[in-house]
C-alpha positions, 0 to 999 in steps of 0.5 A: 514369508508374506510381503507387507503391501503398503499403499503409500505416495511414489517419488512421481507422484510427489514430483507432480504435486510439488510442480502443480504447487510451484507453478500455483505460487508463481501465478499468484505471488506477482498478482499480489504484489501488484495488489499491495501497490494498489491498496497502498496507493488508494491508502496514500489518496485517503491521506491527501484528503484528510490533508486537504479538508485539514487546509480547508478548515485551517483556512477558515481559523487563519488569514496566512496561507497554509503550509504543511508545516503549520499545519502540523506544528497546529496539530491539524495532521500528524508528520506521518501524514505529512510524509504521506502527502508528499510521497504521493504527489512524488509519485503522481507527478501529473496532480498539481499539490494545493498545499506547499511544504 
């Protein structure tokens, strides 16, 4: 009888492609993690400008000082971005706040 010959992957060459990939998503997986962080922070400076150009306009309208309260109980900003705003100056305790709570 013949032998059948199949041409096919061994266990080392399996080992070797699984190793290469490990070694690949270990790379990778922290850079990205610290991209999410950078893209949220970018986000959450986006949110306080909207904040303040919302003060500002408030401001004009209104003789009393602006508060993030007012100025979501005015429908100026969401609660959303109210949370935003103070998450942000939480983090970045070096930025002085132009708006109080």
């Amino acid at each position: 009888m013949k032998k059948k010959i199949v041409k096919a992957f061994t266990l080392v060459e399996m080992l070797v492609v699984l190793l290469i990939i490990s070694v690949l998503i270990l790379l990778f997986v922290p850079n990205l993690a610290k991209q999410k962080e950078t893209v949220k922070n970018t986000g959450n400076s986006a949110v306080v400008k909207v904040v303040n150009s919302q003060a500002e306009l408030y401001k004009l309208d209104h003789t009393d000082d602006v508060t993030l309260a007012k100025l979501v109980s005015n429908g100026n900003i969401t609660q959303k971005q109210a949370d935003t705003y103070n998450e942000y100056y939480t983090k970045n305790t070096t930025e002085t706040r132009d708006i109080a709570n």
